[in-house]
N, C-alpha and C positions, 0 to 999 in steps of 0.2 A: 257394678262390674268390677272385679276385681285386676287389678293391672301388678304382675309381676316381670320382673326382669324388661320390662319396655314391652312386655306385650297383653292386652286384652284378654283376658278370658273371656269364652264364650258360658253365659247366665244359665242358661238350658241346658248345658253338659254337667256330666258329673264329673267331680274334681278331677278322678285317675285320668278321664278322660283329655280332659281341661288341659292337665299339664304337658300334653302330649304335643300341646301347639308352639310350645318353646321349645326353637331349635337348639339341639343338643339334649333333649329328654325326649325318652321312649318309654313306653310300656313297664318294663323291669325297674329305668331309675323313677319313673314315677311313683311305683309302691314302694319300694324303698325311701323315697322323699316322706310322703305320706305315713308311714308308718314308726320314722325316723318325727317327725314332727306330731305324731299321736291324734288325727285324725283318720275320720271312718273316710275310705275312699270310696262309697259310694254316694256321699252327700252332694247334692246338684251344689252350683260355683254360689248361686244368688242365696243359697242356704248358709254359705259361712260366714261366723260374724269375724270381726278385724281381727280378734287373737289369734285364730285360727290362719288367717292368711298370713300375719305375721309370723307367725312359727313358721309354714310352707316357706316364707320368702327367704326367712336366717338360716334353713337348710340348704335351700337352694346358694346362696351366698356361701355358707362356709362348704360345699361338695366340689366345687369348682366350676369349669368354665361354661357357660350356657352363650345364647345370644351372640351377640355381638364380638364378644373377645373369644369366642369359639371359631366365628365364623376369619377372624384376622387371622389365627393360628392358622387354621389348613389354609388359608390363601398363602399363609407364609411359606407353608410345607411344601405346597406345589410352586411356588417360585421357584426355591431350593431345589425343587427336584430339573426345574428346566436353569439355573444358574450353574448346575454341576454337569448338563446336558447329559443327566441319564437317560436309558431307553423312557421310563414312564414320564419324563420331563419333554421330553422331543414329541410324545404320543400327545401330550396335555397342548403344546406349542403349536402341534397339527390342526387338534380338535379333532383327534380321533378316541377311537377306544383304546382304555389304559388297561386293560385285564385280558386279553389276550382275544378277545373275541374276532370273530370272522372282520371281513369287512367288503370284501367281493358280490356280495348280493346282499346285506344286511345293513347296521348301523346308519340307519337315517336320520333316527334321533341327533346323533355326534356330527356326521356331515350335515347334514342342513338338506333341503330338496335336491333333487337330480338336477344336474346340470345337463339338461337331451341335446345330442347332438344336432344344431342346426341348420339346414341345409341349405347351401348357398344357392343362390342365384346364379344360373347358366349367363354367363357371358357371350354377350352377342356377338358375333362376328361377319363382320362384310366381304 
């Protein structure tokens, strides 16, 4: 199994496919990566011998951020944006939607379940 950037490749996929599991690579920088390191991207992961992953990983290293120091960036980015209290910083603070979407009957994903209103209990009176 091939392990780049801290993360597992899965054996049974083919490489383009493969690189698509490290966050901060999609489809585009994958063949770009691939193509840039002179391997066929359709060769399954468990088909490539060590050169070939090591070419894959010295691109990925010198293209810039993947993993982990990608994912610090934008947490940093969205601090910023709630440390300056812009609209999209207050929205993220909320845990609502930042893009302008509805939210009146929609966004249940960003809110969380309904909160139903519940109905109290008549108090008895003598």
């Amino acid at each position: 199994m091939a392990r780049i950037s801290g993360v597992d490749l899965a054996r049974n996929k083919q490489i383009r496919i493969a690189l698509t599991y490290i966050f901060g690579i999609g489809n585009p920088r994958a063949a770009s990566i691939l193509t840039k390191a002179n391997v066929d991207g359709m060769k399954k992961v468990s088909d490539l011998n060590e050169d070939e992953v090591n070419r894959i990983r010295q691109v990925i290293e010198d293209e810039g951020n993947v993993e982990g120091d990608l994912r610090k960036d934008v947490s940093m980015h969205i601090k910023r944006l709630m440390d300056i209290q812009s609209y999209r910083g207050n929205r993220h603070k909320r845990s609502l939607p930042v893009r302008g979407q509805r939210t009146h009957t929609n966004a249940r994903t960003r809110k969380g379940p309904r909160k139903g209103t519940v109905a109290g209990k008549k108090k008895v009176t003598k």
